[in-house]
N, C-alpha and C positions, 0 to 999 in steps of 0.2 A: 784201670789195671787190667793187663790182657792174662786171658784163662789159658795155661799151661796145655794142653795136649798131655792126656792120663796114658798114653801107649807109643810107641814108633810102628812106622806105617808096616814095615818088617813082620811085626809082631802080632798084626792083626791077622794073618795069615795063619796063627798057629793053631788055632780050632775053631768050631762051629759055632756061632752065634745061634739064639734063640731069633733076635731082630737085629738088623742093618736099618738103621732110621738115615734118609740121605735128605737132610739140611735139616738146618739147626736153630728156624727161627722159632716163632713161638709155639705152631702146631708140631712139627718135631721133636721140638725139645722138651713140650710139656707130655706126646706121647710118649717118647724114651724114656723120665722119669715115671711113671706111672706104668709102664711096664717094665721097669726095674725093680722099683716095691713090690710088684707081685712075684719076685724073685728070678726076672728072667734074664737071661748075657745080655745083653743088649751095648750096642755100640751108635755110636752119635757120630755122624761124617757132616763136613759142612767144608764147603770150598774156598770161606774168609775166615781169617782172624778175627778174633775176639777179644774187645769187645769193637761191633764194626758199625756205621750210619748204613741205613735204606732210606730210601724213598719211601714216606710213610704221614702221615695226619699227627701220629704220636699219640694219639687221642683211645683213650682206654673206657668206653661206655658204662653203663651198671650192669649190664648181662656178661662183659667179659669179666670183670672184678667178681659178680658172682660165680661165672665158674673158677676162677682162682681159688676163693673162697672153700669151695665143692671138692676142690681137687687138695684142700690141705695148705694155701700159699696165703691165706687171707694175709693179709699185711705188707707182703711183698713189695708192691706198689709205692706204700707209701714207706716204706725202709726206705726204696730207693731215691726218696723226694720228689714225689711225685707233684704235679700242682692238682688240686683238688676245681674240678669244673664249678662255672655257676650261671653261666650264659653264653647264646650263641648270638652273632649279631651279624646278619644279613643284609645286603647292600646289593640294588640292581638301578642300574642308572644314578638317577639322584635319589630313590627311593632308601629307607634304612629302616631297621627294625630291631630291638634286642626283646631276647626272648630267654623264660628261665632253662637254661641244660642242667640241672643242678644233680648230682650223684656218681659222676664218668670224673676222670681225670688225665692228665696230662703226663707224658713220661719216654723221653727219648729211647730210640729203636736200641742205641747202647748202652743205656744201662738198663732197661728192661731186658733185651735179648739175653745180654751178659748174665741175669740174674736169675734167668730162666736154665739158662746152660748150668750154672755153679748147684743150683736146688737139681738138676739131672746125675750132677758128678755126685755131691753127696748122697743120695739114693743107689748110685752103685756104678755109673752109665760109666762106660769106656769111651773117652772122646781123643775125634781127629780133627785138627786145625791145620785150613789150608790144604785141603786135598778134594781134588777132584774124582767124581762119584759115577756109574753108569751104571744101567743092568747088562747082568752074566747073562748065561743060558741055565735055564733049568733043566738040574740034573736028578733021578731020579727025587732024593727026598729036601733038596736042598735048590737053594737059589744062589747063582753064582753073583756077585758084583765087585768089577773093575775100578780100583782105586789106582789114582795118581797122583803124583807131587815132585814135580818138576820133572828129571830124569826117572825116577822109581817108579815102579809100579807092582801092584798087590794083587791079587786075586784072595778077594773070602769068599766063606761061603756061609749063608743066612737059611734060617727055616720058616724066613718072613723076612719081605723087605718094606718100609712104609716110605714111599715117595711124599716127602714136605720143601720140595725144591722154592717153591713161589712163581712168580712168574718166568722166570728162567728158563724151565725147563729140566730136560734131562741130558741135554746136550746129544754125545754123540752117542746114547742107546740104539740099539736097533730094534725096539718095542716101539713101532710108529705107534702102535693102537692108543699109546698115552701123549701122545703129540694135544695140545688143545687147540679146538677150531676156534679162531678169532671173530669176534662179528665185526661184522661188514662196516667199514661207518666208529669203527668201536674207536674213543679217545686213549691217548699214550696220561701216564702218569710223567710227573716232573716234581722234582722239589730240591731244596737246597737250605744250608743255616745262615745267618744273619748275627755276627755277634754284636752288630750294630743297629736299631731299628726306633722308628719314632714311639714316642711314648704313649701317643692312642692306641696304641696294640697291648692291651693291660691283659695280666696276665690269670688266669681262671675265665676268661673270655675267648670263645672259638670264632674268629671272625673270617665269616664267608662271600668272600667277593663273589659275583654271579654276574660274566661276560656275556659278551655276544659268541664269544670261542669256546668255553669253559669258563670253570670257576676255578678259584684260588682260595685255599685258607690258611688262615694264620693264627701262631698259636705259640703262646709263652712256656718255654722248657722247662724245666730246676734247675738250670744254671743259667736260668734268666734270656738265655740265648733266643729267636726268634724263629720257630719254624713255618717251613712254606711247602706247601703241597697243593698241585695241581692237576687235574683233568682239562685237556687240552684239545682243541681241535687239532689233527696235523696240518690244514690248512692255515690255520692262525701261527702256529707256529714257524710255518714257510715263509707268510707275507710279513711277520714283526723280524723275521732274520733271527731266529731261534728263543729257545727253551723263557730266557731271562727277560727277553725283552717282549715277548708273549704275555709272561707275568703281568710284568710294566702294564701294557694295553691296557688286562684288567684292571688291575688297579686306577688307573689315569678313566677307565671309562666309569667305575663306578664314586669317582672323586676323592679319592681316599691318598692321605702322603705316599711316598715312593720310598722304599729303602737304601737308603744308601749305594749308591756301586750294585742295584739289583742284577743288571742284564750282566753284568762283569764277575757276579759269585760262579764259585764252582756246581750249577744246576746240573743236574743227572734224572737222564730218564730212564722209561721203561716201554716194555712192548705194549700192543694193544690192553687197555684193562680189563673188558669185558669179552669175558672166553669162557671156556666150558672141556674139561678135556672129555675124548669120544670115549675113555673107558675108564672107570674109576676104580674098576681092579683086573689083576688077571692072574695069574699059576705064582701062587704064593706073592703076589704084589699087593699092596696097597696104596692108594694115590690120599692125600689130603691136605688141608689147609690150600692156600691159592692155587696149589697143582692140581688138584680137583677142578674149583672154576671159582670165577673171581666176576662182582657187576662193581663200574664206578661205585664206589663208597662215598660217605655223606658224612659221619663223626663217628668214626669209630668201628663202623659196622664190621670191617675187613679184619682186625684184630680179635672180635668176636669171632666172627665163624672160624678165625683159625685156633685160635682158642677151643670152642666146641669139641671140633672135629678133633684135635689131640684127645682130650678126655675119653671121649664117645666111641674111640679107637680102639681102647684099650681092651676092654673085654676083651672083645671078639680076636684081636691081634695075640692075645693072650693063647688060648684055643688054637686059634690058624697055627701059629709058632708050633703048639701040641702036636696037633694032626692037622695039614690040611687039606678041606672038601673043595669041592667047584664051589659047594651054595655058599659058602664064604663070601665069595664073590659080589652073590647078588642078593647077598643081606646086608651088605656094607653099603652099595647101591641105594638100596632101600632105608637104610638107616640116615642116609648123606642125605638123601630126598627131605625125610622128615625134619630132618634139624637142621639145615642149613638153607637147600633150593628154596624152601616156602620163603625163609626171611628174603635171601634174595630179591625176590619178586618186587615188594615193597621199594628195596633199593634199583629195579629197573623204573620203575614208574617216576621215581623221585629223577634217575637222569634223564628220562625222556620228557619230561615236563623241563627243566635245567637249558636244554635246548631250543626253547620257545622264549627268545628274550623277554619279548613282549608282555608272554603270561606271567614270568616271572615278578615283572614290575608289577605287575596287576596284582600278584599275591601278596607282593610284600607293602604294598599300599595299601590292601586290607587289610592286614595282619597289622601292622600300624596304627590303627585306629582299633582293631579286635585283638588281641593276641592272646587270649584264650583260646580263639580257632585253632591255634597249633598245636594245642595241649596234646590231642591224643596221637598226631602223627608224631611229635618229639618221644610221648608214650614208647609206641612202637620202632621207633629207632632207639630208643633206649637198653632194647632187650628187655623189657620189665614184662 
């Protein structure tokens, strides 16, 4: 069911906002509601319809259901029918392993986003569907931003704007300063749905192919459908003749069935994964969720920190809206630091090892005969 648009683009023009939240996936949408409860205008911009697919794992860990939780949404998840995780099962070579994931769950980027947006409108939030977002010029106590949709275009004005674009960007802003640097070497994201798929792909199980290019996983939705999401060399992708048939390789190298028509779905990528934008705030800006910085993810982890970062926003967004300081700035910096960059970390080490085929078979050969060993690193990507 797609969500209405609560204003015409017209109208958004007719006073000042407290916040211009610009996209509307899960760290946007859950910052917008939450600084709605605390009584403030706030307006929701996102440049798709609703409810819409990303490129995405689907994969929802225990640290992001705890900040649901945290944030008043406990049950969310599972209203939407969610599949409740119980293992991950990893494959490198002819090597395999299952191991317990047990407390994360499953849940498509459309009806999660969708449900995150609808719990924003009920709280108060003003939303635009299908409009294109940029920043204004800041004017003495206000921040201008450039809305469009199709032919029209809008000028509002915010007293806070929180960038949750994702990987995208911000298009044609002229705020280079939030442009994010890409690392060198960094893998593109890929993935696509399957409403067709062998039935060794069961479904409360996250199955992780681990290539010589990348890895692939696979992961059963609430409508039974089969999702796929990948971290990809571009070079693998070059030499297999694109996004699907890259997939394939993996799969075929770690021996595992082949989906149906794989290299023939509709696959969609994304830009480098791992990036970092150069400034995570500036004169009444805020950056967050994947517009801040994003490391390949592994089950779930990217949903967490965007999750986080909505919450952990608000205070302070609350405040800045009030009155805002420069040191806004570089407490928001230092807050992003502490709860987000550190997990990171963890997730850099996990892709730099993912890169070494070799060692990879060597772990999961170990872990095969020990699988307790992964306790506490599953621990630790669990958000626990």
């Amino acid at each position: 069911m797609s969500i209405a648009p609560t204003l015409e683009l017209a109208q958004a023009g007719d006073h000042c906002w407290d916040v211009v939240v610009i996209g509307a996936g899960p760290a946007g949408a859950l910052a917008a509601r939450q600084l709605a409860r605390m009584g403030k205008a706030v307006l929701l911009v996102d440049k798709a319809q609703f409810p819409r697919w990303k490129v995405c794992g689907c994969c929802l860990n225990p640290g992001a259901l705890t900040t649901l939780r945290a944030a008043g949404l406990e049950g969310l998840a599972a209203r939407c029918g969610a599949v409740p995780l119980q293992n991950v099962e990893l494959a490198a070579g002819k090597r395999r392993v299952l191991l317990p994931l047990a407390g994360g769950a499953v849940l498509s980027r459309e009806a999660f986003d969708a449900a995150l947006v609808r719990a924003a409108l009920e709280a108060g939030v003003s939303f635009l569907a299908g409009v294109f977002a940029s920043l204004g010029e800041n004017r003495q106590s206000v921040r201008r931003v450039l809305l469009g949709q199709g032919e029209q275009r809008q000028e509002v004005s915010a007293r806070l704007v929180l960038v949750a674009v994702g990987l995208a960007g911000l298009g044609l802003s002229h705020e280079t300063s939030f442009a994010p640097a890409v690392e060198e070497g960094s893998r593109i994201g890929a993935g696509v749905v399957a409403e067709r798929a062998p039935s060794c792909y069961r479904a409360g199980t996250v199955h992780m192919a681990c290539g010589t290019g990348g890895y692939l996983g696979l992961v059963r939705r609430e409508d039974g459908h089969l999702n796929m999401a990948a971290a990809l060399d571009v070079a693998l992708v070059r030499q297999s003749g694109g996004l699907g048939q890259a997939a394939a390789t993996i799969l075929d190298e770690v021996h595992w069935p082949l989906v149906p028509d794989l290299a023939e779905l509709g696959w969609r990528g994304t830009p480098g994964l791992t990036r970092q934008a150069r400034c995570l705030a500036g004169e009444r800006v805020l950056l967050l969720g994947d517009a801040a910085g994003y490391i390949e993810p592994f089950t779930g982890e990217g949903m967490a920190w965007a999750l986080t970062t909505g919450t952990a926003v608000a205070g302070l967004a609350c405040r800045a809206a009030e009155c805002w300081r420069p040191e806004w700035a570089e407490e928001w910096a230092s807050r992003y630091a502490s709860l987000v960059a550190r997990r990171q970390g963890l997730c850099r080490l996990a892709a730099q090892a993912l890169r070494r085929p070799s060692l990879v078979r060597m772990l999961v050969a170990v872990l095969a005969h020990a699988p307790g060993l992964a306790r506490p690193f599953l621990h630790r990507f669990a958000g626990k």
